[in-house]
N, C-alpha and C positions, 0 to 999 in steps of 0.2 A: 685667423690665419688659415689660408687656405691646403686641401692637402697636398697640392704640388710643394707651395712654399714649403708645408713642412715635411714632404721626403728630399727638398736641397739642404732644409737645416740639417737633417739626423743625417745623410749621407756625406758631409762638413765633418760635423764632431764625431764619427765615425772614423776619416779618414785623420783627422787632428787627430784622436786618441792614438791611431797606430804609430803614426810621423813622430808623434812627441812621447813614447812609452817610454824609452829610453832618457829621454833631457830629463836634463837639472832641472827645479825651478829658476829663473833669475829674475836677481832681485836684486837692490842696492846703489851701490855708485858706479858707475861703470863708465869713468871717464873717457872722451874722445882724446887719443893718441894725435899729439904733433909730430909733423914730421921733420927730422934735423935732416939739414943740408950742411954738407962742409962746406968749406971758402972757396971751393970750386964749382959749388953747386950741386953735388950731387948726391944723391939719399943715403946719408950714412947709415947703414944696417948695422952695423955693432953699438949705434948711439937710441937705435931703435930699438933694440934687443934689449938695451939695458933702462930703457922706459919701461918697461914690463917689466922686469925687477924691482923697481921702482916703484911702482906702481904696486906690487904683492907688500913690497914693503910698506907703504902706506894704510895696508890694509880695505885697500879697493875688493868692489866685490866681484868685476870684471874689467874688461879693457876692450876697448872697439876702436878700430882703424883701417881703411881710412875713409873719412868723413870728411863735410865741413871745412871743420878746423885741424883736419890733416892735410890741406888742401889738395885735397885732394883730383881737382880738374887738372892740377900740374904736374902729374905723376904720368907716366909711359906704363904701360901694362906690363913691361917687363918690371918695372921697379915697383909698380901694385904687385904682382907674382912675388918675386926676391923679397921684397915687405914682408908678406904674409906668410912666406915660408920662416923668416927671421922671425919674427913675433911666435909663431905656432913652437918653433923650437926653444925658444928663451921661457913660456909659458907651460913647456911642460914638466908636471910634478908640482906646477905650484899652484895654491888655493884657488884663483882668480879666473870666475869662465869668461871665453875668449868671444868676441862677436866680429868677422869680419864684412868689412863694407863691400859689398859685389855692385854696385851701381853703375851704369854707364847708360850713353844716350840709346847705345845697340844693344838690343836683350840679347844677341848673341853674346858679345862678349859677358855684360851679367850673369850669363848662364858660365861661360868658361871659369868665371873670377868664382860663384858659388859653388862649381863642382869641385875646382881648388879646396875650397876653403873645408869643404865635408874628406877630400884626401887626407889634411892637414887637421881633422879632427877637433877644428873651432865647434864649441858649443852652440854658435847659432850664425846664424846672417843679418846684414841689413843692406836697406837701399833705400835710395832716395826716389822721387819720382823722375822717371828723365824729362831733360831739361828740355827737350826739344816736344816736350807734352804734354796739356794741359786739358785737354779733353777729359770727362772723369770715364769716358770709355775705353780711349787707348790707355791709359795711365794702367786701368782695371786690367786690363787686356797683357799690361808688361808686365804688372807683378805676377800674374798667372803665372807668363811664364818664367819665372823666377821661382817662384814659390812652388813649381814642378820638376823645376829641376836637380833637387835634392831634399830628403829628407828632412834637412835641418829645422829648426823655429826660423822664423822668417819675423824681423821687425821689419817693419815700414816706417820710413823716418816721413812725416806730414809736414808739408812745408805749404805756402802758397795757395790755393783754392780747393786743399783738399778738403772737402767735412767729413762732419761726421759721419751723416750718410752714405759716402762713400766707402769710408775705410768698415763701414758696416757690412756694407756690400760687397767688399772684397774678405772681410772676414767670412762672410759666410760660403764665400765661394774659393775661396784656397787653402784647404784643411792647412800648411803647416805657418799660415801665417796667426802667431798667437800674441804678437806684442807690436804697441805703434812706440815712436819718439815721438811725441804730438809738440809740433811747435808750428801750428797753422793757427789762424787767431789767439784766441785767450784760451788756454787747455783745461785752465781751473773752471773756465765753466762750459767745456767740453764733455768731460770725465766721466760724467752722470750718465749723459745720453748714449755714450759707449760702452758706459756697463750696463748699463738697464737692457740694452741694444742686444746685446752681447751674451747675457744670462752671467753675466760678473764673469766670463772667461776672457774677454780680451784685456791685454794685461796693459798697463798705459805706464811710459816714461816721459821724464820732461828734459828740456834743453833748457835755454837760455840763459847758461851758467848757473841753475840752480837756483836764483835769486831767489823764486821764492818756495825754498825747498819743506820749509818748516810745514806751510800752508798746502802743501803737496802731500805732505806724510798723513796730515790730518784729515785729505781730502781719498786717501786711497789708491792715490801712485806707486807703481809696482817700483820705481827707482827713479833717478836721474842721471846724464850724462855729462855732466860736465868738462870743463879743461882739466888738463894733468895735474897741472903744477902740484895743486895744495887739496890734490886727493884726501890727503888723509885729513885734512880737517871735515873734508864732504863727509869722509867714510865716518869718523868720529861723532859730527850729526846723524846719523843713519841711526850707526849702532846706540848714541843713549837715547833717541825717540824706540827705538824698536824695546829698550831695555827696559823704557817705561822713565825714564829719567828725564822727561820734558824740559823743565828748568837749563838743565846741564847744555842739553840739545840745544837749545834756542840761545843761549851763551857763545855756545861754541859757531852757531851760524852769527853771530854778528860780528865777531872774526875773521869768519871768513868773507863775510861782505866790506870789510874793514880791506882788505889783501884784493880781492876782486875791483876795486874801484878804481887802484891804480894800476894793478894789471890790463884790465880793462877799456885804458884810456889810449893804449898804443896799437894795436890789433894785432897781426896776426907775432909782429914782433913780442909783443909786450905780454904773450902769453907763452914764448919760450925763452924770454931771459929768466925769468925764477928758476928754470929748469936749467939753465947756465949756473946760476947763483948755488943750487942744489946739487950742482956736480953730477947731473946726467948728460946735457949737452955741451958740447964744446966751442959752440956760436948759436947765435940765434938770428940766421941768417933765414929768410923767406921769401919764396919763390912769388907767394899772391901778392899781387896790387894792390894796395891799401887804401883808402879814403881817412883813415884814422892818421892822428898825427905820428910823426914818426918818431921812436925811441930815443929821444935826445938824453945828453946827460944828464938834465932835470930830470926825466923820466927815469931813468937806470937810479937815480938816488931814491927817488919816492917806491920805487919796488925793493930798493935793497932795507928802505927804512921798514915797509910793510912786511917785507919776513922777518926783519929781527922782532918786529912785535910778534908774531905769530911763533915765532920759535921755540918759545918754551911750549906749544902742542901740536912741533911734526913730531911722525913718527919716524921718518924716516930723512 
């Protein structure tokens, strides 16, 4: 290592120590928030609010919205704004740290959505790479500036041609980014190379509903982010792998892959009717286009059948 490289490393973890003196560690499940729409279409904030309740109640270890599976491309900035302020205020005083999504194709607006989100006193940030960006130089270039525009931790959610290499390389050059979503290839045999990379500081989560959550815990994944619904059986795997209750763990995840498989099949629908079924939303009406089939009455039976098996272990 040469000694330029290493006055960018120490002058990094220098500037990450002060950014992050203050944060929590996070760790856990920290489910991606749906976003409900009423029958008119439009972002019910009180159904929002009370997913974050919801969600403490389950025993999540945090909440992030919007992402993904908040769909978030169909949201107005004022209804991201009003979102974020409804979530920061239904969240506070309870357990659950908060991570809101500031991504947009314009790092201006990312910067507007993340200085929000640091007024509103979210635990951390995330963003996606924009979409209109593939390059790994402009990509590096927009989290910069993201990742300058507030104190916060800064996750980078990896999607598409990001590697490792990269998100290495912006580790080392944006002291407050300290956590990826790694869902760019195969993450289980990412994880090594970002911690080796890293000196075991950058912190690594997974998506793709968690599936293989067990092999994740085993592997040194800092959390997951799953869908909402059947938080608490994520969180319930968490907690008895963390407890040392392996068995218990790996039980309770094949429940929930049991519950995911017909949630699963419907998309963006099919992963907020259980949250119908659970009495937080009031439709599970969705704004994205779907490719997946659509929530038919077959489908509404096979998800009402898969929570009654799960029901004797929500918590909420």
């Amino acid at each position: 290592m040469t000694g330029g490289v290493s006055r960018r490393h120490f002058v990094a973890m220098a500037g990450a120590a002060a950014a992050g003196a203050r944060a929590r560690p996070l760790r856990g499940i920290f489910p991606i928030m749906q976003s409900p729409f009423s029958e008119s279409g439009a972002l019910d904030l009180e159904a929002l609010a009370g997913q974050v309740r919801f969600l403490d109640r389950c025993g999540a270890h945090g909440a992030v919205w919007p992402q993904l599976a908040s769909e978030w491309e169909t949201l107005t900035e004022k209804e991201r704004m009003d979102g974020a302020a409804a979530i920061a205020a239904a969240a506070r005083g309870l357990k659950l740290a908060l991570v809101l999504g500031v991504q947009s194709p314009e790092p201006a607006a990312a910067i507007r959505y993340a200085k929000q989100a640091e007024r509103l006193g979210a635990d951390a940030v995330i963003s996606l790479p924009p979409s209109n960006q593939e390059q790994p130089g402009a990509v590096l270039e927009y989290y910069k500036q993201v990742g300058a525009a507030t104190a916060l931790p800064l996750f980078a959610q990896a999607v598409g041609k990001m590697s490792p290499d990269l998100l290495l390389e912006m580790y080392w050059a944006i002291p407050t980014l300290r956590y990826v979503k790694d869902e760019a290839g195969q993450p289980l045999e990412r994880i090594e190379k970002l911690k080796e990379g890293s000196g075991g500081q950058l912190k690594v989560f997974s998506g793709s509903h968690g599936r293989t959550l067990v092999e994740e815990m085993r592997s040194g994944f800092s959390g997951s982010m799953p869908a909402a619904a059947f938080a608490d059986l994520y969180a319930q795997t968490w907690d008895l792998w963390q407890a040392g209750r392996r068995r218990e763990a790996m039980e309770m995840h094949g429940r929930t892959l049991v519950v995911l498989t017909d949630m699963g099949l419907y998309g963006m629908e099919g992963l907020k009717y259980p949250l119908v079924l659970r009495g937080v939303f009031p439709t599970w009406k969705a704004r994205k286009k779907e490719t997946a089939a659509a929530l038919n009455e077959r489908g509404r039976r096979a998800i009402q059948e898969a929570l009654e098996f799960a029901k004797p272990y929500l918590r909420a």
